[in-house]
N, C-alpha and C positions, 0 to 999 in steps of 0.2 A: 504494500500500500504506500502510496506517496505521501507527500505531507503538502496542505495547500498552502500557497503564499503569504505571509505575515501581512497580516493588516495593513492598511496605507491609511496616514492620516486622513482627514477632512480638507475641504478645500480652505483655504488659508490657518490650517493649521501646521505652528514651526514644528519640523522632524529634529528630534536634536539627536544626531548619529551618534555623537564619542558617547553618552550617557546609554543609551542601548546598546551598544555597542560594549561597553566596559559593562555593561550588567548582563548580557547573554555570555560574556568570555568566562566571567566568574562562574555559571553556571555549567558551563564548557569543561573547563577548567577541575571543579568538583567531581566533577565524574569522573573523567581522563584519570586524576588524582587517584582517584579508588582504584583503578586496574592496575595501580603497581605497589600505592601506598602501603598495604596491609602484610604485601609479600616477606620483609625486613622480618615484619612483628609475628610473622605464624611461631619460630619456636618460644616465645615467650605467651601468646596464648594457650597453644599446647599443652605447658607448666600448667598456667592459670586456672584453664577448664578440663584439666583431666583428662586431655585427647591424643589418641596415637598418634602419631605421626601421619597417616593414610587418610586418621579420621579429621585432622584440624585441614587437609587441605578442601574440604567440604565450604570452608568459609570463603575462599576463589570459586569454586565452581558454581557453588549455587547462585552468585550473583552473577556470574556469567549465563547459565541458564535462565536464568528470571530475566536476566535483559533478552535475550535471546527472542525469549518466547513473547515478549514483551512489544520489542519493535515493531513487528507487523499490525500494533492496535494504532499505531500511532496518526496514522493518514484517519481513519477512520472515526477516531476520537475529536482530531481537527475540524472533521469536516464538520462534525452533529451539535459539537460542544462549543469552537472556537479555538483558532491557535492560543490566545492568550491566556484563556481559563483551564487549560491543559499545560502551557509551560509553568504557570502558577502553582495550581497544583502537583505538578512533576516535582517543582525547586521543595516545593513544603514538603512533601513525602519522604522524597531525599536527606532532606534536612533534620526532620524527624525519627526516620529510618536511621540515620548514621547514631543519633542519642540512644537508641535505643539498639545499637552495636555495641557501643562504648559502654552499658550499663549493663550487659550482658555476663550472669554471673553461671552457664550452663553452655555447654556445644550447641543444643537443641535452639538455645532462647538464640543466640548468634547467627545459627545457620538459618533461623526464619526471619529475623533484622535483617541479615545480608539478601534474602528473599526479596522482602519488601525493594530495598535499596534498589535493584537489580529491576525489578518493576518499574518504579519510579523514575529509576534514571535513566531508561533507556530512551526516551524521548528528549533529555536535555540537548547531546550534540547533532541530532538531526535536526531537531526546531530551531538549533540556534544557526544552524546554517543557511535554515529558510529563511530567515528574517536579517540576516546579514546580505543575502544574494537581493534580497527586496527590498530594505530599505538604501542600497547604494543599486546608481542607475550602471547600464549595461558596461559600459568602457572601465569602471570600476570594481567591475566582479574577479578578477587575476588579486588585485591588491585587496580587495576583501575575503578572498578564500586565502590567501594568504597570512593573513594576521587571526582566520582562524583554524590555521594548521598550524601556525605556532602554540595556539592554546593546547589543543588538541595532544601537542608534541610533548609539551609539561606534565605530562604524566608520567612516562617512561623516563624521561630527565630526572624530575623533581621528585617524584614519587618514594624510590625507595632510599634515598638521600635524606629527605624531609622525614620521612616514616623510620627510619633508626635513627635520627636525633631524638623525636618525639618520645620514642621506646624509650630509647638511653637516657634521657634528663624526665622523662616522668615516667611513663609508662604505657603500654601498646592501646589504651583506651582512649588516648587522645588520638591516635591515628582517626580515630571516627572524630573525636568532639571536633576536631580544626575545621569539621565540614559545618558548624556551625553556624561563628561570624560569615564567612563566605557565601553562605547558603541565604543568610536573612538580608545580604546586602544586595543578594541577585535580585530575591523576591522583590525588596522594596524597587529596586529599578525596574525592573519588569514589571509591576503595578504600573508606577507613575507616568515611565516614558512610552511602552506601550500602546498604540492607540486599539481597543479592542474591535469588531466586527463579528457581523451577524451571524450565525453557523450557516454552511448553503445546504447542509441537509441531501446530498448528492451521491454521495460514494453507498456503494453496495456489501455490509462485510460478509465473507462468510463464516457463520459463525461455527454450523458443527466442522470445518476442514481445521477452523483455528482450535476445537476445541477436539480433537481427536490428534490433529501434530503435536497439543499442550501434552497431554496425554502418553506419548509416543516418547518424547524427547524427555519427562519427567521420568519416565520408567527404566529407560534408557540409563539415562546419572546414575541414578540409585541403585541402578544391577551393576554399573562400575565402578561406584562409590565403596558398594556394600557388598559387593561381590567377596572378596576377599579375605572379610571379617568374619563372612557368612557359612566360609569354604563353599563357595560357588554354589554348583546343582544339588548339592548335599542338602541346601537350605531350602524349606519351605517359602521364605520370604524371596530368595530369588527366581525359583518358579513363577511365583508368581508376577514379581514384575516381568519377566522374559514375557508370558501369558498378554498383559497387558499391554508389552509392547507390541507382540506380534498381533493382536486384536487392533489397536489403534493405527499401527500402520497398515495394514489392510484394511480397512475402512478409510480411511486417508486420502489412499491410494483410487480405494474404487467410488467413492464420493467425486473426488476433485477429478478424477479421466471422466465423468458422467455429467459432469453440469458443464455448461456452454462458456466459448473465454469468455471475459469480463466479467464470469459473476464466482469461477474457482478462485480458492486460496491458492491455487499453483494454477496455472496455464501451461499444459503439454507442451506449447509451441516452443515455451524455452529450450526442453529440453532435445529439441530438434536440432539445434545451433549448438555446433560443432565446437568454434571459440567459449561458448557460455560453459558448455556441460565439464570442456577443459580447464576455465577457467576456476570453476565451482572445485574442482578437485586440486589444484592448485591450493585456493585460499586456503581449502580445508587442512591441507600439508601445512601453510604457512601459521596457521592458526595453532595447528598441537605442539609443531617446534618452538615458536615464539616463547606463547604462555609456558609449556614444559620446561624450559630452559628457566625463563625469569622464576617459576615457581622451586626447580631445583635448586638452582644455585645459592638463595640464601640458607637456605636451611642446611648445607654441604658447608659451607662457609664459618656458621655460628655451632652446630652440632658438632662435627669433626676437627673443624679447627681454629676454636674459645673465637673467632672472632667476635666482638661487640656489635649489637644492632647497627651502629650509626658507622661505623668503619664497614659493614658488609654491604650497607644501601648505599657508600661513597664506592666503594669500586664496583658495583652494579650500575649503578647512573650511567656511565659513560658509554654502555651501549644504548641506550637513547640517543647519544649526542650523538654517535655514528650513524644510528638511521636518520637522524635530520639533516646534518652535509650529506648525505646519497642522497638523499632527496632534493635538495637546493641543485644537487649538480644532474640527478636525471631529469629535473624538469626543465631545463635548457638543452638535453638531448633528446627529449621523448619529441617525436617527429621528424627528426634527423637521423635518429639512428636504426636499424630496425629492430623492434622492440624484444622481440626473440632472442636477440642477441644482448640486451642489456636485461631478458629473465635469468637465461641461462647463465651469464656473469651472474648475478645476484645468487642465482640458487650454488651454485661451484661455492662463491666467496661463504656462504652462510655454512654449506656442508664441510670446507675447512676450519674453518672454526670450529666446527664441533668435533672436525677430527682433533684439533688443538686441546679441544677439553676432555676429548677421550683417554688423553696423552695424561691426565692429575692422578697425582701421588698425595699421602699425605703430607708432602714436603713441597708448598707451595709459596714463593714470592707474589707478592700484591700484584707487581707487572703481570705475573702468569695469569689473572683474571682480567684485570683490564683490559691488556689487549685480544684477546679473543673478542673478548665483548663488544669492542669498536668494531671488529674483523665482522663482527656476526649483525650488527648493525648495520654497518655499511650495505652487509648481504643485503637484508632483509629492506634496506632503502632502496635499494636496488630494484627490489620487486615489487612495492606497492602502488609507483606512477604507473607500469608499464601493463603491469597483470592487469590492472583496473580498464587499461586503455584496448585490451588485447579482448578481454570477456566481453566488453561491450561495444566493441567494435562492429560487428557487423547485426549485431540487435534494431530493429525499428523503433522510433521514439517514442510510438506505441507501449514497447511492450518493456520502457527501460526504468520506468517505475519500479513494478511489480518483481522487476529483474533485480537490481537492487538492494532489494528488500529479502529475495531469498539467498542474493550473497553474502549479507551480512549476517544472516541466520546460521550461512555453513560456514563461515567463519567462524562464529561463535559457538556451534557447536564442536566442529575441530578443537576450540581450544579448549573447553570443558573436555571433551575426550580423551587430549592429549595431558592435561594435570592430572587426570583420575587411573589412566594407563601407566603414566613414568611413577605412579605414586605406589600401585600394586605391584609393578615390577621393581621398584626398588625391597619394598617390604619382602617379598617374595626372593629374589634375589640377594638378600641381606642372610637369609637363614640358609639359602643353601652353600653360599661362600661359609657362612658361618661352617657350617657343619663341615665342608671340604678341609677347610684350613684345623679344625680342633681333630680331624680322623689323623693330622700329622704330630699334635701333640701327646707322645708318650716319654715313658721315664728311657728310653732308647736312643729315642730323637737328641743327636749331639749337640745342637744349639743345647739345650738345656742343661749339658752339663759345664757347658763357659761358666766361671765366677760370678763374672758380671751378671748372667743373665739369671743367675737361680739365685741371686741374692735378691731379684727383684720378682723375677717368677717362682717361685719356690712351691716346687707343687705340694711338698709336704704342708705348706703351709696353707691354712685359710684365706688369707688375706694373700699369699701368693697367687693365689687359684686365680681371685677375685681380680686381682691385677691384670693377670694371665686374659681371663676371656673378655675384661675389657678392653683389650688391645686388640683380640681377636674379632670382634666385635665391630671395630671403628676402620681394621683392615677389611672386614668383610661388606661394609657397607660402604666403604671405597671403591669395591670393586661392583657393587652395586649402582652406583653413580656414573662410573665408568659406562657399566653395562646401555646405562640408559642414553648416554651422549651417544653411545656406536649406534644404539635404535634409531635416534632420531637423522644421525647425520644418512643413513643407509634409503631412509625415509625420503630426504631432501634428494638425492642423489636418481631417488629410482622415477622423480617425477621427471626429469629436465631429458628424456627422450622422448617424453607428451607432448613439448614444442613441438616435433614433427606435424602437428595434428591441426595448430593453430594456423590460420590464415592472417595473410596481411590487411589492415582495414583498406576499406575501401578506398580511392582518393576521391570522391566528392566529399567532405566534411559533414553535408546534409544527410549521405544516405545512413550515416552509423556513426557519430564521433559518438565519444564516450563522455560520460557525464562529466559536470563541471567540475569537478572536483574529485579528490583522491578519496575513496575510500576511508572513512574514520575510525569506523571499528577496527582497521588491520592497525594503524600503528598504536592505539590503546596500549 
């Protein structure tokens, strides 16, 4: 679903652009902020509420599901209700939502707080881009998607920078309060300078295709949240979500191929277009690598090696700064170069990097994350102009709404996929290293009879033992970490022969250019 164009004043009424303008970015801004903020603080919540490790990364996904599911209300909610009375109530939800993170004294109470959020917020950065593209006229729209791709970009920047100082000088609950003052500054802007308009009462939603994909895509999470916990098929509770998905998705399916276009939650015709169906499995790759990585690395960082909150969200930042120079510099090549060739650089540059981080020991210098982090940046800058430009390139402008709207869905399902996957196989992965590496500890085994090392392992001893398998323990989840960089990089690597598949755009500009603007949910 699209989202209709923001209000236009009255006739002689003054537009005052920097005040809407600095009050939608704050709202912008907020969001963005949440998709990396929280990542610093998961092992300190973990502690807080009592969560495994598999089970605290539930506090990312679910708000990535909620937003997910969330977006496609957004056009439809515009049309009945009003842009303004919907980014108002989005900013309060949110704002509310994040208090009620921050006060959060259970997994449960958190993981339905980050629910809410995830609902509420998923309309902030698409509405505010509506209303930035309308209230500046045509010749202005380059410089105003521009200042809000900067906003947009402050999350991965700022995010887990800001979000382990916060941790470190207070504590992980202010990750949500700062959304606070921010939150009530938007609101009030968006009341005042806002001019509101009538609803047109227009758009068609469907409701049971949205309400059986809810259905499909919730069942989905939670058999790979809880899969694990559950021992898989073993669980009656994951039966039964399998059940539920496979019910929902077939009705989904035989729903939306039955009703006429324009009135399905999906349009077949997309999925006839060769660049679209390519590009949708792209994002979805770009989506689990992204999030997996940001969601692994801090917790490798603070769990294995004592890093501090605020020291592991500084040498995480700087892959943010890397996707923003690739992107300053592939938007002065996207149209010069062909696009294919600046995916396939991106996706190479993204999957060396991760071969770089495949390469971590527990003996790591600062440099050793940074730079992969730019390297994986840069990748991933690489491919948000061009993919965006390549999927909907030969699309009708017809059809490039609704097109949109299910890209950013498999984006965000990729990335909830890819946190809940590298999080099982790390757990999972952890206990069989474990077990591999303690079948070599016996009283035979010659390391152990070194001085040095039975004075510290001593297996006679209690406290030897205890030394012992937690060392074995932090080596086997090492190798777990590992495991999961070589998944993803094999992952990135196995897509960039699907370029073969992609077509050049057209060159009339009319018959298919690609939307105004890059993609927002990808660099989240």
């Amino acid at each position: 679903m699209s989202v209709d164009a923001a209000p236009k004043p009255a006739a002689g009424t003054a537009l005052n652009r920097p005040m809407i303008t600095a009050s939608i970015m704050l709202a912008t801004i907020i969001q963005a902020l949440d998709g990396t903020i929280a990542n610093v603080a998961l092992p300190h919540m973990q502690g807080s509420l009592s969560a495994s490790s598999d089970q605290i990364t539930w506090v990312l996904t679910s708000f990535i599901v909620a937003a997910a599911i969330a977006t496609p209300l957004n056009g439809w909610l515009c049309d009945r209700f009003g842009l303004k009375r919907i980014f108002l109530v989005s900013v309060a939800g949110f704002t509310i939502a994040s208090v009620l993170c921050g006060l959060s004294a259970s997994l449960l109470q958190i993981v339905v707080a980050r629910l809410l959020q995830g609902v509420f917020g998923a309309a902030l950065v698409p509405l505010s881009q509506a209303v930035l593209l309308d209230i500046n006229p045509r010749e202005k729209h380059g410089s105003a998607m521009a200042v809000w791709g900067m906003g947009v970009m402050i999350g991965p920047i700022l995010g887990p920078t800001l979000g382990g100082w916060l941790t470190d000088s207070y504590n992980w609950r202010w990750v949500f309060f700062i959304n606070v003052p921010l939150g009530a500054l938007a609101f009030y802007g968006i009341w005042k300078y806002i001019v509101p308009q009538a609803p047109l009462r227009r758009v068609k939603f469907d409701g049971f295709g949205f309400i059986t994909l809810s259905f499909a895509i919730g069942a989905l999470q939670l058999l790979l949240d809880r899969g694990e916990q559950n021992d898989w098929f073993g669980s009656t509770e994951t039966w039964i979500e399998a059940i539920v998905l496979a019910l929902s998705s077939s009705y989904f399916i035989a729903h939306t191929a039955l009703r006429p276009a324009g009135q399905s939650f999906l349009d077949y015709r997309l999925l006839a277009n060769r660049n679209y169906v390519t590009g949708l499995l792209f994002i979805f790759i770009v989506g689990m690598v992204l999030f997996a990585t940001r969601a692994l690395m801090p917790s490798m960082l603070q769990s294995l090696m004592n890093y501090p909150a605020a020291l592991a969200g500084l040498v995480t930042a700087p892959s943010g700064l890397g996707t923003m120079l690739a992107m300053l510099v592939v938007g002065r090549l996207t149209g010069k170069v062909d696009f294919r060739l600046l995916l396939g650089g991106g996706f190479a540059i993204t999957a060396f990097s991760l071969w770089q981080m495949a390469q971590y020991t527990l003996v790591l210098s600062q440099s050793d994350i940074v730079w992969p982090g730019i390297i994986q940046g840069i990748g991933l800058g690489l491919v948000f102009v061009p993919l965006s430009a390549a999927t909907f390139a030969t699309l009708t402008p017809a059809m490039r709404a609704e097109g949109t709207a299910i890209y950013s869905l498999v984006r965000n399902i990729g990335s909830s996929i890819g946190i809940a996957l590298v999080q099982t196989l790390l757990v999972r992965n952890t206990q069989i290293a474990h077990a591999s590496l303690g079948a070599h500890v016996t009283y035979a085994n010659p390391a152990l009879q070194d001085g040095g090392v039975s004075s510290i392992y001593n297996l006679a001893s209690g406290a030897g033992m205890t030394a012992l398998n937690g060392e074995i323990t932090r080596q086997a989840s090492m190798i777990a970490y590992v495991d999961d960089y070589w998944l993803m990089m094999i992952l990135t690597l196995a897509v960039i022969p699907l370029l073969f598949l992609v077509k050049k755009p057209a060159t009339n500009p009319a018959a298919g250019a690609a939307p105004t603007a890059v993609d927002h949910a990808a660099i989240d």
